[in-house]
KEVO-829802 format. One record per residue: x, y, z of N, C-alpha, C, O, CB in turn. Coordinates in pm, whole numbers, padded with zeros to 5 digits, always signed. Glycine has a CB too. Layout:
N
XYZXYZXYZXYZXYZ...
This chain:
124
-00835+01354+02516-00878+01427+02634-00859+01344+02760-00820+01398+02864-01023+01468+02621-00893+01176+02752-00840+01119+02894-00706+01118+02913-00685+01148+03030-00878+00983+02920-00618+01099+02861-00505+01116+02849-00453+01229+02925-00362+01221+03007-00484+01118+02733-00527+01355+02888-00436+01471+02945-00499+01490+03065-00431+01554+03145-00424+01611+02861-00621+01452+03109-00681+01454+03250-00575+01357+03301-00485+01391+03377-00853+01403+03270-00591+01250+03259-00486+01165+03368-00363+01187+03380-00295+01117+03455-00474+01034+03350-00307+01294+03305-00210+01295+03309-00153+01406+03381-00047+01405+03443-00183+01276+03210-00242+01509+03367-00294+01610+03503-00277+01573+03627-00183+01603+03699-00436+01636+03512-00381+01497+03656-00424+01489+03780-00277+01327+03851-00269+01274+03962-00642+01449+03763-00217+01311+03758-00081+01232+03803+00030+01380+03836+00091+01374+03943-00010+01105+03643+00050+01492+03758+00070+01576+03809+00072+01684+03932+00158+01764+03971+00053+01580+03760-00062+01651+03976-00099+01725+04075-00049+01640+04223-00013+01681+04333-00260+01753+04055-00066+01513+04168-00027+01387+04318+00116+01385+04319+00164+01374+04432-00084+01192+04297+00212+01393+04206+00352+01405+04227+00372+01530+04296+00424+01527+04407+00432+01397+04101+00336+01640+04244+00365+01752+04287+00346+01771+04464+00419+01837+04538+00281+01841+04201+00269+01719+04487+00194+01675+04654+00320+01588+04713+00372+01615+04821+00013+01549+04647+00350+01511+04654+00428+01404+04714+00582+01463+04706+00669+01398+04762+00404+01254+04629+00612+01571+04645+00722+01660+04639+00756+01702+04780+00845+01685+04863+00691+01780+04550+00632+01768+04765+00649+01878+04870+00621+01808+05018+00678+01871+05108+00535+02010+04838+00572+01732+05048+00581+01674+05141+00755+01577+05182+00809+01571+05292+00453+01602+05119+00798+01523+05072+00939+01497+05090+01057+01533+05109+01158+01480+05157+00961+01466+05042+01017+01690+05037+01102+01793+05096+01166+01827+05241+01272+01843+05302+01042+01884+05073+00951+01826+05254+00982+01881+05414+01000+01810+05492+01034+01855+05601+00900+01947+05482+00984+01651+05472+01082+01557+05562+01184+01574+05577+01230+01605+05687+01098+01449+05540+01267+01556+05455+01400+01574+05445+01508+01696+05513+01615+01697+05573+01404+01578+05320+01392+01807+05457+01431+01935+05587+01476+01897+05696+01593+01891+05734+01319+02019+05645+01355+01863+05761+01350+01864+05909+01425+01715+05923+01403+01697+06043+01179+01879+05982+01488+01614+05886+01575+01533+05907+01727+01622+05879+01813+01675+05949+01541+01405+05818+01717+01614+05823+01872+01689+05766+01875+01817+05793+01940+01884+05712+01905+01687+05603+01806+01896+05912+01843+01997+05965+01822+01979+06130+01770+01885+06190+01773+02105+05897+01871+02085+06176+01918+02094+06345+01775+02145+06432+01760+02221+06528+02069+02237+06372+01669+02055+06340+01536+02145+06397+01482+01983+06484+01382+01933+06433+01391+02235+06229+01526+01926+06573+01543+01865+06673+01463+01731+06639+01409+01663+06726+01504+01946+06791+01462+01692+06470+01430+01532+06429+01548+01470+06425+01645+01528+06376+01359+01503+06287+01560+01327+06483+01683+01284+06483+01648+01108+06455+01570+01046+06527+01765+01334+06634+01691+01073+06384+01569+00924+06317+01730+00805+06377+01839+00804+06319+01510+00923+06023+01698+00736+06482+01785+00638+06511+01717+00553+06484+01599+00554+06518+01843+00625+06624+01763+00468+06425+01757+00312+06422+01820+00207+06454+01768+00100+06485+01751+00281+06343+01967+00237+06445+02097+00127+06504+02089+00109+06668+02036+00204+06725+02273+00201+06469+02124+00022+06736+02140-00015+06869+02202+00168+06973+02160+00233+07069+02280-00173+06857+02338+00178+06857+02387+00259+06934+02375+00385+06898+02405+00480+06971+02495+00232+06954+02333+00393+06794+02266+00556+06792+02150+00585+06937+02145+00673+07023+02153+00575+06614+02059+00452+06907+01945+00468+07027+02027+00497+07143+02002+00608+07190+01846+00329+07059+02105+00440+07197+02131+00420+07315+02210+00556+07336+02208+00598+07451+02199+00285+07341+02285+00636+07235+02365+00758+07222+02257+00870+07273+02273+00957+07359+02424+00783+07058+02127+00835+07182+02071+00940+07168+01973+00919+07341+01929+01027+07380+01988+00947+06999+01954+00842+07400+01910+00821+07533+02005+00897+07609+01969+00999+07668+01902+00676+07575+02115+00859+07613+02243+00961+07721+02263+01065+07717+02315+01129+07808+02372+00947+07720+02217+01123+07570+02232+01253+07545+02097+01344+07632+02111+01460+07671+02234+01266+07373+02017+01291+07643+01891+01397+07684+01871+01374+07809+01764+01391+07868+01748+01383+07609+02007+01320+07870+01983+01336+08104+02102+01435+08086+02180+01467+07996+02042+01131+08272+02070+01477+08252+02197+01535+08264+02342+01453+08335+02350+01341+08385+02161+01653+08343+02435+01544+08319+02569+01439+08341+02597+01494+08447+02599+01615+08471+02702+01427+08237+02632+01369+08544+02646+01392+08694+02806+01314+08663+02809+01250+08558+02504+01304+08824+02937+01315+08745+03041+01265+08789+03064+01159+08893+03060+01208+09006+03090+01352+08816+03091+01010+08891+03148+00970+09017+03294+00991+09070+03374+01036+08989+03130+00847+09018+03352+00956+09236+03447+01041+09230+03583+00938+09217+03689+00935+09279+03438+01143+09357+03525+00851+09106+03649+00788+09096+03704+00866+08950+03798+00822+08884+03631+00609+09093+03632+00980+08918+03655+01063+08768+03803+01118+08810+03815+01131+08932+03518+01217+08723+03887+01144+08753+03983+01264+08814+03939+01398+08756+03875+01425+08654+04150+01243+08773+03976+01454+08826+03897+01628+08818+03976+01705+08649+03963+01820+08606+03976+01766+09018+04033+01619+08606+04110+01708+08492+03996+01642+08389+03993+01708+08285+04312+01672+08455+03906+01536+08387+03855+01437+08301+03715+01482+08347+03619+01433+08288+03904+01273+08320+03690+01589+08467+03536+01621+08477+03519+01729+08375+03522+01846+08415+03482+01672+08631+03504+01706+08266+03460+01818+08129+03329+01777+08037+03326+01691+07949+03599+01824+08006+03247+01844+08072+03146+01763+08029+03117+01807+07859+03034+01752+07786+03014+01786+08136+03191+01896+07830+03202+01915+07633+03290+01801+07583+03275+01776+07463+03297+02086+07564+03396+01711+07661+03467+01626+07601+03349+01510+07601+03340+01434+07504+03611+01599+07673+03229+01498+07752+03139+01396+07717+03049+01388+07640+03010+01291+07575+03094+01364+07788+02999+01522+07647+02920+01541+07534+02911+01495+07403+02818+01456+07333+02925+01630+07519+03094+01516+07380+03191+01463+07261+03149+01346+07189+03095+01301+07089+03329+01427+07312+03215+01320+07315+03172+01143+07301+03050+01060+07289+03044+00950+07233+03207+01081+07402+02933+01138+07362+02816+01064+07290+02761+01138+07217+02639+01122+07221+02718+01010+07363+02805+01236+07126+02753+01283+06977+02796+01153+06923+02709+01081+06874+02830+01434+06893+02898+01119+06925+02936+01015+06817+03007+00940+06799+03059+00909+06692+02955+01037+06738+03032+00871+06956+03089+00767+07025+03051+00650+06933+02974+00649+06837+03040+00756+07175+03147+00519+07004+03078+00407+06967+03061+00285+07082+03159+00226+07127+03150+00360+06846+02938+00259+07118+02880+00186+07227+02930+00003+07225+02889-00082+07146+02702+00213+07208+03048-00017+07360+03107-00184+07311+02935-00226+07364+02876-00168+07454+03295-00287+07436+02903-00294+07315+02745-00353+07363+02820-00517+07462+02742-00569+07541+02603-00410+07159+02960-00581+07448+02997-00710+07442+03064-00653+07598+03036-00711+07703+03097-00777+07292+03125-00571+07593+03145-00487+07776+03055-00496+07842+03035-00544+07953+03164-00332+07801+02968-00422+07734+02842-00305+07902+02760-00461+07909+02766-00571+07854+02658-00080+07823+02670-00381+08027+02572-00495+08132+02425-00406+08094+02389-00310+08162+02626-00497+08360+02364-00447+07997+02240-00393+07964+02128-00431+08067+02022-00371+08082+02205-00438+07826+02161-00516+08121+02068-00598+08182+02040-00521+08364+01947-00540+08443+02145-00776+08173+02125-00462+08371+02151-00407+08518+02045-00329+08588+01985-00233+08539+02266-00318+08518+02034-00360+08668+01895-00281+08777+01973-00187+08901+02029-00238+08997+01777-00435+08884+01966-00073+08881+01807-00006+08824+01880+00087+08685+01813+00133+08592+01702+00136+08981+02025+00098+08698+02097+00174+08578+02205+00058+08519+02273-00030+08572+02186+00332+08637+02188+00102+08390+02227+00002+08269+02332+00077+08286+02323+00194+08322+02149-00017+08113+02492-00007+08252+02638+00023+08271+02663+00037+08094+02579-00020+08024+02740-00123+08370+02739+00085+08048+02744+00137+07896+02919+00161+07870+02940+00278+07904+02639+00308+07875+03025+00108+07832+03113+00136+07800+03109+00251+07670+03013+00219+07600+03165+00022+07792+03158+00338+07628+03133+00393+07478+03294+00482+07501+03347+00536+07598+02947+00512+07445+03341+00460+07334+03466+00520+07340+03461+00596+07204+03379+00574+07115+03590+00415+07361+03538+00666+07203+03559+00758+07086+03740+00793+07114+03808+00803+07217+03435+00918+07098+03776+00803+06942+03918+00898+06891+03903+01022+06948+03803+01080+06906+03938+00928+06720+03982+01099+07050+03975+01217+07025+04146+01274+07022+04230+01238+07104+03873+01279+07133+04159+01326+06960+04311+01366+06923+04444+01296+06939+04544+01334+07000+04337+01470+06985+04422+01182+06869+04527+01044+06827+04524+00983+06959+04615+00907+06994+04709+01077+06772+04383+01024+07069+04421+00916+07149+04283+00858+07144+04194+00933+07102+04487+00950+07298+04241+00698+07193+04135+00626+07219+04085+00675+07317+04163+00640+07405+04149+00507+07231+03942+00781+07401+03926+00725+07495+03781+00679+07552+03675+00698+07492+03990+00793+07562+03796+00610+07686+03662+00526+07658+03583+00545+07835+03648+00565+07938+03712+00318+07599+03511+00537+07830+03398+00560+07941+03294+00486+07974+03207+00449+07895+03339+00658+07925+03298+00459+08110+03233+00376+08196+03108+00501+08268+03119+00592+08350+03362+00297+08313+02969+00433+08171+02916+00543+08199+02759+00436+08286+02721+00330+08235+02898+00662+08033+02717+00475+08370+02568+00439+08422+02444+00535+08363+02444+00658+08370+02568+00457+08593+02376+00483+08325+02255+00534+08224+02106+00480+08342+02034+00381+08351+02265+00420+08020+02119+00603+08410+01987+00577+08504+01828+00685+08466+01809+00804+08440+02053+00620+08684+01771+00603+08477+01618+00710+08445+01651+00869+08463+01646+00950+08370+01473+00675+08580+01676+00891+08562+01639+01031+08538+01805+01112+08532+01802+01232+08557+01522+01091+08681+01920+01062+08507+02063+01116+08499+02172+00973+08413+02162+00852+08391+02119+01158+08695+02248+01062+08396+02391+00953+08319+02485+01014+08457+02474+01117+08524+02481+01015+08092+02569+00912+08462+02672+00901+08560+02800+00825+08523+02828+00705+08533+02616+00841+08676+02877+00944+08470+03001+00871+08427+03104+00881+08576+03146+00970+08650+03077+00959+08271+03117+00706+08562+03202+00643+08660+03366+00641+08663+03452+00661+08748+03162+00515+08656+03360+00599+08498+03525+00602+08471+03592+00647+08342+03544+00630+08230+03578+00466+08483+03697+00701+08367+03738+00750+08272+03932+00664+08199+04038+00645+08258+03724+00915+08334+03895+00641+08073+04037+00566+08047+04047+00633+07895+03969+00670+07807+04035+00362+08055+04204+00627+07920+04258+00641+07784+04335+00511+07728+04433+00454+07777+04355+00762+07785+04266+00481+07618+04312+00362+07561+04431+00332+07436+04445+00414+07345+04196+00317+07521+04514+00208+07444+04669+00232+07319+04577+00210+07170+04634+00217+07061+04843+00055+07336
Protein backbone atom coordinates (compact mmCIF):
# COMPACT_ATOMS: atom_id res chain seq x y z
CA UNK A 1 0.00 0.00 0.00
CA UNK A 2 3.03 2.62 0.52
CA UNK A 3 4.30 1.84 -2.52
CA UNK A 4 1.27 2.63 -4.57
CA UNK A 5 0.55 5.91 -2.56
CA UNK A 6 3.97 6.97 -3.42
CA UNK A 7 3.78 6.06 -6.39
CA UNK A 8 0.58 7.99 -6.98
CA UNK A 9 1.24 10.90 -5.63
CA UNK A 10 4.91 10.86 -7.86
CA UNK A 11 2.28 10.67 -10.54
CA UNK A 12 0.30 13.45 -9.81
CA UNK A 13 3.74 15.88 -9.48
CA UNK A 14 4.97 14.58 -12.95
CA UNK A 15 1.80 15.07 -14.42
CA UNK A 16 1.92 18.92 -12.94
CA UNK A 17 5.32 19.35 -14.15
CA UNK A 18 4.02 18.23 -17.74
CA UNK A 19 1.76 20.54 -18.12
CA UNK A 20 3.43 23.36 -17.03
CA UNK A 21 6.40 22.53 -19.61
CA UNK A 22 4.26 22.35 -22.23
CA UNK A 23 3.04 25.61 -21.78
CA UNK A 24 6.43 27.07 -21.65
CA UNK A 25 7.44 25.57 -24.53
CA UNK A 26 4.22 26.85 -26.30
CA UNK A 27 4.63 30.16 -25.63
CA UNK A 28 8.53 30.00 -26.48
CA UNK A 29 8.17 28.25 -29.65
CA UNK A 30 5.23 30.17 -30.73
CA UNK A 31 4.65 33.85 -32.19
CA UNK A 32 2.77 34.74 -28.90
CA UNK A 33 5.42 37.56 -28.22
CA UNK A 34 8.07 35.34 -25.69
CA UNK A 35 11.31 35.68 -27.16
CA UNK A 36 14.21 34.25 -24.59
CA UNK A 37 17.70 36.04 -25.74
CA UNK A 38 20.60 35.27 -24.18
CA UNK A 39 23.59 35.80 -26.71
CA UNK A 40 25.12 39.41 -26.97
CA UNK A 41 23.50 39.73 -30.33
CA UNK A 42 20.28 38.37 -30.16
CA UNK A 43 19.93 41.05 -27.13
CA UNK A 44 21.10 43.74 -28.97
CA UNK A 45 18.82 42.48 -32.28
CA UNK A 46 16.03 42.19 -30.19
CA UNK A 47 16.58 46.02 -28.65
CA UNK A 48 16.54 47.51 -32.43
CA UNK A 49 13.77 45.69 -33.23
CA UNK A 50 11.18 47.38 -30.76
CA UNK A 51 12.15 51.48 -31.82
CA UNK A 52 11.12 52.80 -34.71
CA UNK A 53 13.40 53.21 -37.87
CA UNK A 54 14.16 56.66 -38.78
CA UNK A 55 16.82 57.23 -42.05
CA UNK A 56 19.98 59.47 -42.18
CA UNK A 57 20.46 61.26 -45.43
CA UNK A 58 23.54 59.79 -46.21
CA UNK A 59 20.97 56.44 -46.94
CA UNK A 60 20.33 56.51 -50.77
CA UNK A 61 16.64 56.53 -51.33
CA UNK A 62 16.64 53.06 -53.24
CA UNK A 63 18.18 51.49 -49.68
CA UNK A 64 15.32 53.52 -47.61
CA UNK A 65 13.16 50.09 -47.27
CA UNK A 66 12.50 49.43 -44.07
CA UNK A 67 11.24 45.39 -44.72
CA UNK A 68 14.90 44.88 -46.07
CA UNK A 69 15.83 46.43 -42.31
CA UNK A 70 13.66 44.80 -40.63
CA UNK A 71 15.35 41.83 -42.56
CA UNK A 72 18.25 42.33 -41.23
CA UNK A 73 17.66 42.61 -37.65
CA UNK A 74 15.36 39.50 -37.55
CA UNK A 75 18.51 37.79 -38.07
CA UNK A 76 21.40 39.77 -38.79
CA UNK A 77 24.69 39.31 -37.29
CA UNK A 78 26.04 42.16 -34.92
CA UNK A 79 30.34 42.87 -35.73
CA UNK A 80 30.57 43.80 -31.82
CA UNK A 81 34.82 44.42 -32.91
CA UNK A 82 33.35 47.54 -35.45
CA UNK A 83 30.55 49.05 -33.46
CA UNK A 84 31.34 51.66 -30.51
CA UNK A 85 29.13 50.30 -27.65
CA UNK A 86 30.43 52.70 -25.52
CA UNK A 87 29.00 55.91 -27.35
CA UNK A 88 26.91 58.71 -25.74
CA UNK A 89 24.04 59.20 -25.99
CA UNK A 90 23.42 56.40 -29.07
CA UNK A 91 25.45 53.24 -29.31
CA UNK A 92 26.80 52.84 -33.18
CA UNK A 93 26.08 48.96 -34.19
CA UNK A 94 27.45 47.63 -37.49
CA UNK A 95 25.10 44.34 -38.29
CA UNK A 96 25.14 42.60 -41.68
CA UNK A 97 23.24 39.91 -43.16
CA UNK A 98 23.25 37.56 -46.78
CA UNK A 99 20.51 38.75 -48.63
CA UNK A 100 20.37 37.34 -52.18
CA UNK A 101 24.15 36.26 -52.88
CA UNK A 102 24.99 39.61 -51.76
CA UNK A 103 26.62 40.67 -48.12
CA UNK A 104 24.96 43.61 -46.86
CA UNK A 105 25.85 45.55 -43.85
CA UNK A 106 24.59 48.63 -41.83
CA UNK A 107 25.71 51.38 -39.90
CA UNK A 108 22.98 51.69 -37.60
CA UNK A 109 22.68 54.30 -34.24
CA UNK A 110 20.62 52.62 -31.49
CA UNK A 111 19.26 55.66 -29.48
CA UNK A 112 16.64 55.42 -26.50
CA UNK A 113 13.75 56.24 -27.98
CA UNK A 114 14.53 55.39 -32.16
CA UNK A 115 17.24 53.31 -34.40
CA UNK A 116 18.80 55.44 -37.06
CA UNK A 117 20.28 53.78 -39.84
CA UNK A 118 23.18 55.96 -41.09
CA UNK A 119 24.73 53.76 -43.73
CA UNK A 120 24.12 51.52 -46.02
CA UNK A 121 26.92 49.03 -47.87
CA UNK A 122 27.01 46.16 -49.91
CA UNK A 123 29.77 43.97 -49.14
CA UNK A 124 32.28 41.24 -51.69
Amino acid sequence: MGFLRRLGWYMVGLSIGIVFLVFFLKKKSGGEGMDFCYFPNCRVLKDMRSKPISFGEAVPEAYRDTLMVKSILADGNVDFGKSDTKAEPCKVYYVSKKIADQNMELQVRNCQEELIVEKTALLD
